[in-house]
Z-matrix of the N, CA and C atoms (Angstrom, degrees):
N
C 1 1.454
C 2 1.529 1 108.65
N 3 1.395 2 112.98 1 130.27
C 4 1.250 3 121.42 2 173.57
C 5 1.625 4 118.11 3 -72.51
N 6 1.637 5 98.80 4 125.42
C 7 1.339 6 99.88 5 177.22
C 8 1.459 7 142.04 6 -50.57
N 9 1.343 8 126.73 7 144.53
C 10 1.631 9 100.96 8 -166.99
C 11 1.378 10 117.14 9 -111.79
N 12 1.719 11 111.83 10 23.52
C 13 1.546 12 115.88 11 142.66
C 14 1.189 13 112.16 12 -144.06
N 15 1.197 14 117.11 13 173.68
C 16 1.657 15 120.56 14 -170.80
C 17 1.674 16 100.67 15 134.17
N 18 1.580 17 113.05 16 135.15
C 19 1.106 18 139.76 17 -170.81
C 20 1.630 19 88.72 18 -85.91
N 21 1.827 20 102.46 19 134.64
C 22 1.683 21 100.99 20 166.22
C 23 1.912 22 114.20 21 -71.16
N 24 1.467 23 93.86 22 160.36
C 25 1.615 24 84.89 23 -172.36
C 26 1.378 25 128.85 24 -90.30
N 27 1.638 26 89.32 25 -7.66
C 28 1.408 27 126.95 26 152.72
C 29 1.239 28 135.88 27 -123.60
N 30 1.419 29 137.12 28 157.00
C 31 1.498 30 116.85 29 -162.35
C 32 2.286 31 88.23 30 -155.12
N 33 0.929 32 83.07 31 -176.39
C 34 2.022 33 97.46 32 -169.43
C 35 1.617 34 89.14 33 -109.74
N 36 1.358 35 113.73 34 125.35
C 37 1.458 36 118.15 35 -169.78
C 38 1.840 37 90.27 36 -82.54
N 39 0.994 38 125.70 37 0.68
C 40 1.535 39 121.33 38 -156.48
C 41 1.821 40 87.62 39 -113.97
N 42 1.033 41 125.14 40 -2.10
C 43 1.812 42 120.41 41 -170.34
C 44 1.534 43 80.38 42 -122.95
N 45 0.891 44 122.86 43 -28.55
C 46 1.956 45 125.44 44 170.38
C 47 1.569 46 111.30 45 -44.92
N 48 1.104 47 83.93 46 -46.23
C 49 1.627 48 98.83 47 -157.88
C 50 1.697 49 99.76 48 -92.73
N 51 1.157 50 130.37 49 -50.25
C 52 1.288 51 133.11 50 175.64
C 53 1.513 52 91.84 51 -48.80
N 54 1.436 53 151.12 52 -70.35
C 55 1.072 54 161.44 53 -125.67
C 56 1.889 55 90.61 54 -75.81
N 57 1.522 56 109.23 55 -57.76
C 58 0.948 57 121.96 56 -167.22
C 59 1.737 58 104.45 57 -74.38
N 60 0.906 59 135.97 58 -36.79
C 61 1.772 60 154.98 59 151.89
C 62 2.151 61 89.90 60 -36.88
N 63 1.142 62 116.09 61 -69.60
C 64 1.396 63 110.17 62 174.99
C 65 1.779 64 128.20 63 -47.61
N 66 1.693 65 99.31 64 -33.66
C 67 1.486 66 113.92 65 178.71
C 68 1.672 67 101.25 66 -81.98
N 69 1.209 68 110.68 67 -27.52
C 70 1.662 69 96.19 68 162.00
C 71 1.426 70 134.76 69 -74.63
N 72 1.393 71 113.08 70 -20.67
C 73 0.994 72 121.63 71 179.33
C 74 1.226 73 127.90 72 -91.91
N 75 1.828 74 113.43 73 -17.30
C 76 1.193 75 100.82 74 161.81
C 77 1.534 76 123.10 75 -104.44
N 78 1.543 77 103.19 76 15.32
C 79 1.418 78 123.59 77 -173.49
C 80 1.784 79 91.77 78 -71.97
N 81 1.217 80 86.68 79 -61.36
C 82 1.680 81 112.88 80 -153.53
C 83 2.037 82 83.27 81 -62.62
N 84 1.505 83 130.75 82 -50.83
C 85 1.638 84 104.11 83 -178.11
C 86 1.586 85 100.06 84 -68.67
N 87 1.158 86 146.41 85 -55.07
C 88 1.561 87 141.11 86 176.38
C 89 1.691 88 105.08 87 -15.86
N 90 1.235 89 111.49 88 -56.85
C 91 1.511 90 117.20 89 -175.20
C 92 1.458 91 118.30 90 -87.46
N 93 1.381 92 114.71 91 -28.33
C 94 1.614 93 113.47 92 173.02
C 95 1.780 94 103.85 93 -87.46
N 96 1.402 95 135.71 94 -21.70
C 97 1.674 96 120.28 95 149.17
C 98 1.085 97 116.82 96 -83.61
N 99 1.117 98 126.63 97 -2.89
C 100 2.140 99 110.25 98 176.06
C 101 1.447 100 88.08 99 79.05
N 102 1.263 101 160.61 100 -11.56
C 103 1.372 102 160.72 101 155.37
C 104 1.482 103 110.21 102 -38.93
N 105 1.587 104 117.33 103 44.66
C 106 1.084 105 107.64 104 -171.50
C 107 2.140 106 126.13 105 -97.30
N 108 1.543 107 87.45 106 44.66
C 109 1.481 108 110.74 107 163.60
C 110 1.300 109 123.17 108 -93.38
N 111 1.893 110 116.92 109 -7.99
C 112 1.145 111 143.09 110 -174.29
C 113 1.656 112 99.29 111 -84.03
N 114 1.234 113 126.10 112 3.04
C 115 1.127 114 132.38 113 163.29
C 116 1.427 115 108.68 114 -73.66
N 117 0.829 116 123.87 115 -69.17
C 118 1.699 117 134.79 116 178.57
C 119 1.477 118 112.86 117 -36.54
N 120 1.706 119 114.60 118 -44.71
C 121 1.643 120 109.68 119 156.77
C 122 1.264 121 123.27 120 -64.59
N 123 1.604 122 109.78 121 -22.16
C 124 1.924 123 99.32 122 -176.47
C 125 1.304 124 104.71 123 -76.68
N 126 1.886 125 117.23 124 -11.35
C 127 1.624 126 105.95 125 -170.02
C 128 1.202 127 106.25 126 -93.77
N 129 1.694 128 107.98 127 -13.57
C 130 1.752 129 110.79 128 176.40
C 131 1.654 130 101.49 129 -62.71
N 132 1.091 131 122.71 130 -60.89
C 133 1.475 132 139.85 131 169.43
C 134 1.588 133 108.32 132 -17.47
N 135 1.019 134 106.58 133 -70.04
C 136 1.750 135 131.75 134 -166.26
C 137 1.877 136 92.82 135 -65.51
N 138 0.942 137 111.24 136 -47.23
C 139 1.539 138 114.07 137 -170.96
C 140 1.591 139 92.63 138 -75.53
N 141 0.864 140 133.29 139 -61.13
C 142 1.745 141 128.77 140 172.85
C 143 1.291 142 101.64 141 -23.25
N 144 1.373 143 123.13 142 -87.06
C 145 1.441 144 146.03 143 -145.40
C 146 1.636 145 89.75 144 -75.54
N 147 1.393 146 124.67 145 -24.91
C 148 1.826 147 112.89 146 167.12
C 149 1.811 148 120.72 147 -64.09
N 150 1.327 149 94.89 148 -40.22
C 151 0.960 150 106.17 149 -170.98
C 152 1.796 151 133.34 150 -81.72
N 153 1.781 152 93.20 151 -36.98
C 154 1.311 153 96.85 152 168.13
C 155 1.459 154 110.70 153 -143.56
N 156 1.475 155 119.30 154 37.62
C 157 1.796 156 123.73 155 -163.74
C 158 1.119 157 114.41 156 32.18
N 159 1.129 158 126.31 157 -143.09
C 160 1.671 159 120.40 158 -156.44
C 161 1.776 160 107.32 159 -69.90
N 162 1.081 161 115.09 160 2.88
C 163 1.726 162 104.52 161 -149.69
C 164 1.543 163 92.61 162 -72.68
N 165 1.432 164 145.15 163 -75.50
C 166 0.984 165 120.39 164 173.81
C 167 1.232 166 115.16 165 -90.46
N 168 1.316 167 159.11 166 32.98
C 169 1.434 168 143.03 167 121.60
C 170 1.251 169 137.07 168 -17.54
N 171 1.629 170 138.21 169 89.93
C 172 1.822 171 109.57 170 -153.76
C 173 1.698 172 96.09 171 -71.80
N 174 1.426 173 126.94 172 -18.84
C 175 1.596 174 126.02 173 176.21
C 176 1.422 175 104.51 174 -61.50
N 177 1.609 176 122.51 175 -52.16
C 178 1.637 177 115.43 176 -174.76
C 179 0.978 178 98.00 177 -65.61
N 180 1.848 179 144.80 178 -80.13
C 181 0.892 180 157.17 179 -176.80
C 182 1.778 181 109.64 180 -12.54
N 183 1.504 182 127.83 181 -35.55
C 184 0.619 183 134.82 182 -157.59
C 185 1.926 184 107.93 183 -108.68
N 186 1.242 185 104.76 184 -48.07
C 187 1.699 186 128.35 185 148.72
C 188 1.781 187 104.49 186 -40.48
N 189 1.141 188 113.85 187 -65.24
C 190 1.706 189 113.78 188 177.05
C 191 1.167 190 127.17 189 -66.51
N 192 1.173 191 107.61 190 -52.54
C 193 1.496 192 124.00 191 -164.82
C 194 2.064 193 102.38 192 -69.48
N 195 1.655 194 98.98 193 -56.48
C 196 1.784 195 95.77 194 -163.72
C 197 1.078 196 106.62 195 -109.59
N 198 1.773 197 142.28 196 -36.31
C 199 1.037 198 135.24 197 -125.24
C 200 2.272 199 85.88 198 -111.78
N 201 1.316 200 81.01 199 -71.53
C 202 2.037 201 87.44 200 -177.90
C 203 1.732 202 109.99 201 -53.17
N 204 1.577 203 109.16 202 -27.79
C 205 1.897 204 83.70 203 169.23
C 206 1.211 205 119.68 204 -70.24
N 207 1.703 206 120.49 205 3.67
C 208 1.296 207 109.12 206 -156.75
C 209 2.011 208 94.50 207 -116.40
N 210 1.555 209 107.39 208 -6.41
C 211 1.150 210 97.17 209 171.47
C 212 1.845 211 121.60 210 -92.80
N 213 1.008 212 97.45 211 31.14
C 214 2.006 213 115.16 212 -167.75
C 215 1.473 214 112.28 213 94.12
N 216 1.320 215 99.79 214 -153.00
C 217 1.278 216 137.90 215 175.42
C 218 1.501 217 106.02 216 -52.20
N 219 1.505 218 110.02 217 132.23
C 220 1.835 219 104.07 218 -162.67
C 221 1.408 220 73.49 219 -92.35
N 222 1.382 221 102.52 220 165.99
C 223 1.341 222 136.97 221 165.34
C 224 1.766 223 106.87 222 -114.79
N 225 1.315 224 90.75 223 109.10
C 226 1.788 225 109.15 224 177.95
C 227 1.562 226 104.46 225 -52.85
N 228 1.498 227 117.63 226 162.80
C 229 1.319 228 136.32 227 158.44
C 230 0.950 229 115.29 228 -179.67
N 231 1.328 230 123.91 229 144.60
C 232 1.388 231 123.22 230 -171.69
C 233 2.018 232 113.59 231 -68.55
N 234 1.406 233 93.48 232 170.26
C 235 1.697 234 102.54 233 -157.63
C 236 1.641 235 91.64 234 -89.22
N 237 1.477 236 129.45 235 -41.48
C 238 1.200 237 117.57 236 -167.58
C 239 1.498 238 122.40 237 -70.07
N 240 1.147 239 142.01 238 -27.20
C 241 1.082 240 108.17 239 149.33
C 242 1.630 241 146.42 240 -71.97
N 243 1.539 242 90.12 241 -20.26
C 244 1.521 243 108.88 242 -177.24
C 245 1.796 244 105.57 243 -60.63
N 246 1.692 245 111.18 244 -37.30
C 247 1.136 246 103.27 245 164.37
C 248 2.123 247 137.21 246 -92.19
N 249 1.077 248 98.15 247 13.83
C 250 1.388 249 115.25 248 168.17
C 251 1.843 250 101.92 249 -105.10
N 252 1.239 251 127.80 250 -23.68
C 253 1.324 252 102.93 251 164.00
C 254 1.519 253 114.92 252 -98.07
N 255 1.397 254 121.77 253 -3.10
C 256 1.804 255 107.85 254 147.62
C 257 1.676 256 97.53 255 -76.06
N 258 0.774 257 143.20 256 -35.11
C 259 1.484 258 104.60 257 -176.52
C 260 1.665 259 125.68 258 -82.37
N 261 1.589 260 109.65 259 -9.69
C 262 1.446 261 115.16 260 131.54
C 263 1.215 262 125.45 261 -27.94
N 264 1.250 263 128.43 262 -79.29
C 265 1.482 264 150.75 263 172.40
C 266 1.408 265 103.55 264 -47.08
N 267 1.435 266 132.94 265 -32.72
C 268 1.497 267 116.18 266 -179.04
C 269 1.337 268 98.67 267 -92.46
N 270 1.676 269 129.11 268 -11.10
C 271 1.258 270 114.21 269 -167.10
C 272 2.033 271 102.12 270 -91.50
N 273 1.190 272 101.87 271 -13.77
C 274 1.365 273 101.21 272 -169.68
C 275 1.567 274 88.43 273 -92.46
N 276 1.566 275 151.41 274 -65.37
C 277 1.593 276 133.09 275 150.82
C 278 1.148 277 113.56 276 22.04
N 279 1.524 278 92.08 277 -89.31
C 280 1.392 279 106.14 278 -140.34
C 281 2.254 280 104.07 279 -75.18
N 282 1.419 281 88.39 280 -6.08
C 283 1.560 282 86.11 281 -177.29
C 284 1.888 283 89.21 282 -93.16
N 285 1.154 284 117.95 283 -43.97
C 286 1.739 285 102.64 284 159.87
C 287 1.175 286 125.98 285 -34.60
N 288 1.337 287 115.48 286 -37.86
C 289 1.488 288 113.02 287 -174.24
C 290 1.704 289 113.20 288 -88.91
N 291 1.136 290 97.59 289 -26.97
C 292 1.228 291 106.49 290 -172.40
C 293 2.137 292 102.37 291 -78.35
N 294 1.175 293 109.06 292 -39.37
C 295 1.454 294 107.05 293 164.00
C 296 1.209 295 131.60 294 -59.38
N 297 1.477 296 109.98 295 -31.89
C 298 1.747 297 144.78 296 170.47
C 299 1.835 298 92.23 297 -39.90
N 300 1.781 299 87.94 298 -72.51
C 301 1.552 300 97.06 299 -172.08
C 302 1.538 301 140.74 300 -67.40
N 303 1.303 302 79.62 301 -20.34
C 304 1.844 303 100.93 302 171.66
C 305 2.135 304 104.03 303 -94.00
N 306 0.994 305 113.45 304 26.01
C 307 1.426 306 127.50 305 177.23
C 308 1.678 307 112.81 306 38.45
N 309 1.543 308 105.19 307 47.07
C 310 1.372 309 113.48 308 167.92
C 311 1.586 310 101.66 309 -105.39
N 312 1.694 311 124.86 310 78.33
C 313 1.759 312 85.82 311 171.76
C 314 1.585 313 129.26 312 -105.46
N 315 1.541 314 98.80 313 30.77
C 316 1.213 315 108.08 314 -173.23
C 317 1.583 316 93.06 315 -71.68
N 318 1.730 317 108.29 316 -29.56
C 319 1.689 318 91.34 317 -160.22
C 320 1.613 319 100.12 318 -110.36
N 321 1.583 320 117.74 319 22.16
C 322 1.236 321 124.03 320 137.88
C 323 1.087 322 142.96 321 -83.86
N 324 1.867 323 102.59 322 -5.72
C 325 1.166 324 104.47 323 169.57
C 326 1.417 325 118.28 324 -98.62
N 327 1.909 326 120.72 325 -18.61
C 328 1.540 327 119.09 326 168.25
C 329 1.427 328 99.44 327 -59.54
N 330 1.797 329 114.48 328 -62.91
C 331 1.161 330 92.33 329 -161.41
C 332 1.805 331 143.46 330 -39.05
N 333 1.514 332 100.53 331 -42.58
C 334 1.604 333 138.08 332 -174.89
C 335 1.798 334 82.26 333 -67.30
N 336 1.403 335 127.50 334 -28.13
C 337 1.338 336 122.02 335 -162.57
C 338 1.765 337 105.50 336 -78.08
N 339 1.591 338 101.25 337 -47.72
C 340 1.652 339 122.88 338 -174.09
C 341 1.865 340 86.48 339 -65.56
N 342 1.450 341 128.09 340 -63.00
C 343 1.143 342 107.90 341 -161.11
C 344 1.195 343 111.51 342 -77.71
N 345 1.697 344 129.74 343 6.99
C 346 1.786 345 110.07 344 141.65
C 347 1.323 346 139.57 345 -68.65
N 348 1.606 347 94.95 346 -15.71
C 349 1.111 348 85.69 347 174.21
C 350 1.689 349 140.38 348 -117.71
N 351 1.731 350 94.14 349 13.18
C 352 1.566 351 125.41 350 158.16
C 353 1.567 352 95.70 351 -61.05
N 354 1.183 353 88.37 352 -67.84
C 355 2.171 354 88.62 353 -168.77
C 356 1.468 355 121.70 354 -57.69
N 357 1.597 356 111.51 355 -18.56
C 358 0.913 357 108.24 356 -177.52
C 359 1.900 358 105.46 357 -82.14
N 360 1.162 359 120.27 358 -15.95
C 361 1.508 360 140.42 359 -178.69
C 362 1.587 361 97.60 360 -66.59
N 363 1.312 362 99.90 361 -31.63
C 364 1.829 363 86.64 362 -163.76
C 365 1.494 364 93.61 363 -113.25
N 366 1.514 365 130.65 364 -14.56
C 367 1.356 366 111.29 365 -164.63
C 368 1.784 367 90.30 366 -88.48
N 369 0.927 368 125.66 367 -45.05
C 370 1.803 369 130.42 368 -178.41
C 371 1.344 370 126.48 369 -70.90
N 372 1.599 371 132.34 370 -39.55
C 373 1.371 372 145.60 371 -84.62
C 374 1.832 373 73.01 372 173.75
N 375 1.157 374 144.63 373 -26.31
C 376 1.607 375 117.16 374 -153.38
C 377 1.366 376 131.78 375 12.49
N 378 1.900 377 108.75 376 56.27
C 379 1.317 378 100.76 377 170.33
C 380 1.385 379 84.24 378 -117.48
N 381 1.383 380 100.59 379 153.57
C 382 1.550 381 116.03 380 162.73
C 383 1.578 382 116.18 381 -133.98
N 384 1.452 383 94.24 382 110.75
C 385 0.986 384 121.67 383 -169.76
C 386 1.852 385 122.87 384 -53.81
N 387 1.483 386 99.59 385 -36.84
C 388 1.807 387 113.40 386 -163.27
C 389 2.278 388 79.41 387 -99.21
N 390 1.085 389 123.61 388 -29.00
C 391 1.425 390 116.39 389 157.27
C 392 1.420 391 122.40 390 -51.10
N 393 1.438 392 123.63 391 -65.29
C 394 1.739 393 137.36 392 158.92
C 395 1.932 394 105.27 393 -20.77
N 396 1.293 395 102.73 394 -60.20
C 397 1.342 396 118.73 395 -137.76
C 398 2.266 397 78.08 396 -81.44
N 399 1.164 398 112.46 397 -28.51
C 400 1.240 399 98.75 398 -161.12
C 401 1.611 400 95.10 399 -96.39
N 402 0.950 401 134.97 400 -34.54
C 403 1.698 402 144.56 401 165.82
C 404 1.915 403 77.06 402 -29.34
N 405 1.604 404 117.48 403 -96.34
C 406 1.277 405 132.36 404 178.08
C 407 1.535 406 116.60 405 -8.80
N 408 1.375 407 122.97 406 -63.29
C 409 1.345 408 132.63 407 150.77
C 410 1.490 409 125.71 408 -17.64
N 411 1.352 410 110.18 409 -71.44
C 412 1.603 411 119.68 410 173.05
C 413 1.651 412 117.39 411 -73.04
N 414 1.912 413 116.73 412 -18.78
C 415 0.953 414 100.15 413 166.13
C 416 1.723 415 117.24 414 -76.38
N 417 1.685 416 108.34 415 -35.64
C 418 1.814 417 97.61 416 164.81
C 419 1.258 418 117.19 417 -52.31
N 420 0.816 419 131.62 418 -22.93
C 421 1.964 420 138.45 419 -155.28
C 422 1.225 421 107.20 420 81.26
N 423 1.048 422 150.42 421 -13.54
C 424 1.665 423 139.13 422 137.24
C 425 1.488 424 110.23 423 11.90
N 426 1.557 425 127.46 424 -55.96
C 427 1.134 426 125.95 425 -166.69
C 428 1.834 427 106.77 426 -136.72
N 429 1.061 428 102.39 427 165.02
C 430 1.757 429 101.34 428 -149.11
C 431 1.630 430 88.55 429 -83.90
N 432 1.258 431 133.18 430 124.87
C 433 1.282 432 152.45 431 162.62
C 434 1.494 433 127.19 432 -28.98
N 435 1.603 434 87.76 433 -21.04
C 436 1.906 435 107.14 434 -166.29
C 437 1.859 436 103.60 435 -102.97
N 438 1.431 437 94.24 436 -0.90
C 439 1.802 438 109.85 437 -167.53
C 440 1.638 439 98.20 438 -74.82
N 441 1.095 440 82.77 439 -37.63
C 442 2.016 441 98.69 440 -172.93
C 443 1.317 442 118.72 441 -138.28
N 444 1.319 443 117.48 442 79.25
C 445 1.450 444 101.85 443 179.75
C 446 1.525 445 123.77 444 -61.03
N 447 1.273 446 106.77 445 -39.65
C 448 1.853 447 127.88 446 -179.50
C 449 1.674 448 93.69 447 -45.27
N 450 1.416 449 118.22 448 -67.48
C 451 1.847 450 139.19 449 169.60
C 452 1.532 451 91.72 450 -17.28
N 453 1.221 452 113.21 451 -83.82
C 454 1.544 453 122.94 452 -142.33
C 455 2.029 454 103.79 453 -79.85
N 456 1.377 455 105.18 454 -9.70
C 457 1.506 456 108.90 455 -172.78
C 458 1.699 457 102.59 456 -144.29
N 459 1.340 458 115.96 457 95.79
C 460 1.650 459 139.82 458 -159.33
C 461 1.503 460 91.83 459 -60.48
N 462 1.574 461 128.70 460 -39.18
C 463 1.028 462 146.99 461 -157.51
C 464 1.536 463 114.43 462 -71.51
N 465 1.226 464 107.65 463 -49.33
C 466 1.716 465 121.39 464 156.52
C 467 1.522 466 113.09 465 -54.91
N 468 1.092 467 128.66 466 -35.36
C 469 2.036 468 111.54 467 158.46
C 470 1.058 469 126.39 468 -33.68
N 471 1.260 470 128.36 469 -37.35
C 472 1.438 471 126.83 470 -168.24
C 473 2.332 472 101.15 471 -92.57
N 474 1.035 473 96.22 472 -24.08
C 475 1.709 474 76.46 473 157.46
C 476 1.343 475 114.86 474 -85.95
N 477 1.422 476 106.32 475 146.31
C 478 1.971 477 113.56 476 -161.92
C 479 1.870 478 77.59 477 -117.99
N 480 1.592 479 81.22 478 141.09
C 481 1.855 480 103.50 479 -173.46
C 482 1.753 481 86.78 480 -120.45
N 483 0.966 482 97.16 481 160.48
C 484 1.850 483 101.39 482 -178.57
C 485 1.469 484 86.15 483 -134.77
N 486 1.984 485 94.25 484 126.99
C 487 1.545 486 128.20 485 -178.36
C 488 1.730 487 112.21 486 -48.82
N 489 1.576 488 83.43 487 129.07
C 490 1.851 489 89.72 488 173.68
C 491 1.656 490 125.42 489 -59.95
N 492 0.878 491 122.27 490 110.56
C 493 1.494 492 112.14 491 179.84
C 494 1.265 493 120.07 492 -45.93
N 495 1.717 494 110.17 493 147.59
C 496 1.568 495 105.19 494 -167.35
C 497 1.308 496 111.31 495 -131.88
């Protein structure tokens, strides 16, 4: 029986980016209505996609399933950083929400502000930022070297691995 969480170990850099293209868009209405309780769904979101990547996410689900088969040929990348910078993204949320609730929303609205414009880095721009920062990680030894080989050796990107079935 297939487990019912766990980050893939590979993921489609093109459903990455759609996903993250979705976190802008509902970043960017959260902040253009003052509706800034819509934080608390982007951390539901972010906690989905930490926990088990797109499988129940309706944004991944939706990034995987309709939107990236229709932009070609996925482009492989590995899952570990892709899933340490959603949990970036849930950690900057859920501290929005949590400022929301403690009646700070000036600094629910920088925060929700910085994570438009991380996502907007990776949904346009394919940089990913909480990816960068974790490459960096395993080069201090912060993070175990063997987590990511592709991460720790730039040079291994350019061989394409085709995604484990799930």
């Amino acid at each position: 029986m297939a487990s019912l969480i766990g980050f893939p170990a590979v993921v489609n850099e093109k459903a990455a980016r759609v996903v993250a293209a979705g976190v802008v868009v509902i970043t960017a209405f959260t902040l253009a209505t003052g509706w800034l309780w819509l934080s608390a769904l982007l951390a539901v979101g972010f906690a989905l996609r930490v926990a088990a990547g797109p499988r129940y996410s309706p944004l991944g689900r939706l990034a995987s399933g309709t939107v990236a088969p229709r932009l070609g040929e996925p482009r492989i990348v590995a899952g570990a950083p892709k899933q340490f910078a959603q949990g970036v993204g849930l950690v900057f949320t859920l501290a929005a929400t949590v400022a929301l609730v403690l009646g700070a929303p000036v600094v629910t609205v920088v925060l929700l502000s910085v994570l438009l414009v991380f996502a907007s880095l990776e949904a346009f721009l394919g940089f990913c930022a909480g990816c960068f920062v974790f490459g960096k990680l395993i080069r201090l030894g912060l993070v175990a070297d063997d987590t990511c080989a592709e991460c720790a050796d730039i040079s291994l990107r350019r061989v394409r691995r085709e995604p484990v079935a799930g």
